[in-house]
N, C-alpha and C positions, 0 to 999 in steps of 0.2 A: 757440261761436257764440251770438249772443244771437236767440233766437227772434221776439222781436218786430223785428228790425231790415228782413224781408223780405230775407234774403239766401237764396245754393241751399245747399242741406246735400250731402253728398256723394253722395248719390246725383243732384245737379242738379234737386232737386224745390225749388221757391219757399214758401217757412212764414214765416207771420208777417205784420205788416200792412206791406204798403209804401203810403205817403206820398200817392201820385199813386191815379187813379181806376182807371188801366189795366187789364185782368186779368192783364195782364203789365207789373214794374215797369220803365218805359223812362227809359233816362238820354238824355243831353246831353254831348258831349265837344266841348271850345271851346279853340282854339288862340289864340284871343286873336288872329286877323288881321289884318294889318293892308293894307288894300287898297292900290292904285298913288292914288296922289297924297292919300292920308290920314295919319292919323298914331296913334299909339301910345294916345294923350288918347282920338282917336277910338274907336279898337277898343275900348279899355277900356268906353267909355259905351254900343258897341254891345254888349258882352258883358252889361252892367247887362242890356240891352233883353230881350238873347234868354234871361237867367237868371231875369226877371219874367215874360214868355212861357210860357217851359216852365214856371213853377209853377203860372199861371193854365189851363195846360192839362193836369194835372194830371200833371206827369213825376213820376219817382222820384228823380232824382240829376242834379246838374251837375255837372259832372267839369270842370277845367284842368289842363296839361297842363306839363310843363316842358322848354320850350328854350330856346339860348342863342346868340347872335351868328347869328341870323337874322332881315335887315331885315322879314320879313313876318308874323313871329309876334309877338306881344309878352306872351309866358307865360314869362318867364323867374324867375320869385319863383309860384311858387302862393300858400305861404301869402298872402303880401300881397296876391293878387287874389281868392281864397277871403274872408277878411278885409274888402275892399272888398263883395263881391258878399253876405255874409252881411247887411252894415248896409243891403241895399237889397233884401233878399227874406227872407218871414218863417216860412215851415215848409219847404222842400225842402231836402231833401239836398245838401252842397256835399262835392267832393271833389277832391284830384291823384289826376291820371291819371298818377301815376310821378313823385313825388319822384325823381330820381335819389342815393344814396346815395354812390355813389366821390363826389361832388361837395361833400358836405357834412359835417359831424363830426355825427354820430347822435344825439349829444345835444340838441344846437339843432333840429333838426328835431322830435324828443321834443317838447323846451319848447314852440316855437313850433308844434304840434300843439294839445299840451297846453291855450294860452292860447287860439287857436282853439273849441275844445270850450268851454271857459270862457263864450265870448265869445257861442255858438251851442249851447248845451246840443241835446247828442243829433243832431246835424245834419251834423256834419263824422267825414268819412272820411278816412283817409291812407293812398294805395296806394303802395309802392315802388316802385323800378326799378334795377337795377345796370345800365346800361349808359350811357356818359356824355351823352348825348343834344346834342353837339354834337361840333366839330370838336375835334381833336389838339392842338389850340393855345390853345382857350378851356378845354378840359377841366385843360390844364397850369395855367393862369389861375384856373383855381378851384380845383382839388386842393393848391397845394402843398407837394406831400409831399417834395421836396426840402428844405423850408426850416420841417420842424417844430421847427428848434431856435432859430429865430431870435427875438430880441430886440421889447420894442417899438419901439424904434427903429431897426431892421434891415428894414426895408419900402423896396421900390425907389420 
């Protein structure tokens, strides 16, 4: 555990500086909404709004989240919206709230962490998630693990 990060040590005590003013460090978890009659463009420029918000109001972390073939979320990439939201706010903590893992080879996730931190020194969190965080059918659409021996020219 790195002490200055303000995370709980296991006894759930808070050490370290966190980010925001609060005496308790408060995040931000954003699904990336997208409301009836708006769109995807939109949510994203509303999530800019509320991830410059919470910095100006001194939170500790913005969290996104990851799902997939639900018309009313538009969090299906974190890093790419992690990414986004770091080129438009310039000290809060940015994080997935659950990469899901069955869904991705671990290594790309690694890298594209990696490049993240890079991009946002000291700023970017990556939380896991084993559970496939959509339906039977898109989980099959991204996993597959049927078809690890197929060719590059073997894609339907």
């Amino acid at each position: 555990m790195d002490e200055n990060r303000g995370e709980a040590n296991r006894d759930g005590q808070i050490r370290g500086t966190a980010g925001g003013t609060a005496s308790v460090p408060l995040s931000v978890l954003d699904l990336v909404t997208v409301g009836a009659g708006r769109t995807a463009s939109q949510a994203l420029r509303t999530s800019v709004d509320i991830a410059r918000l919470t910095e100006r109001r001194g939170f500790h972390r913005f969290w996104v989240a990851e799902h997939h073939s639900m018309p009313g979320v538009a969090s299906s990439s974190p890093a790419v919206i992690l990414a986004h939201l770091a080129a438009h706010t310039d000290r809060i903590r940015l994080g997935s709230g659950g990469v899901m893992l069955p869904n991705h080879a671990p290594l790309v996730i690694a890298e594209q962490f990696g490049t993240l931190e890079a991009m946002a020194p000291g700023r970017v969190d990556l939380g896991l998630g084993r559970a496939p965080g959509t339906d039977g059918a898109t989980a099959a659409a991204l996993r597959r693990t049927d078809r690890l021996n197929e060719g590059a020219d073997d894609f339907p």
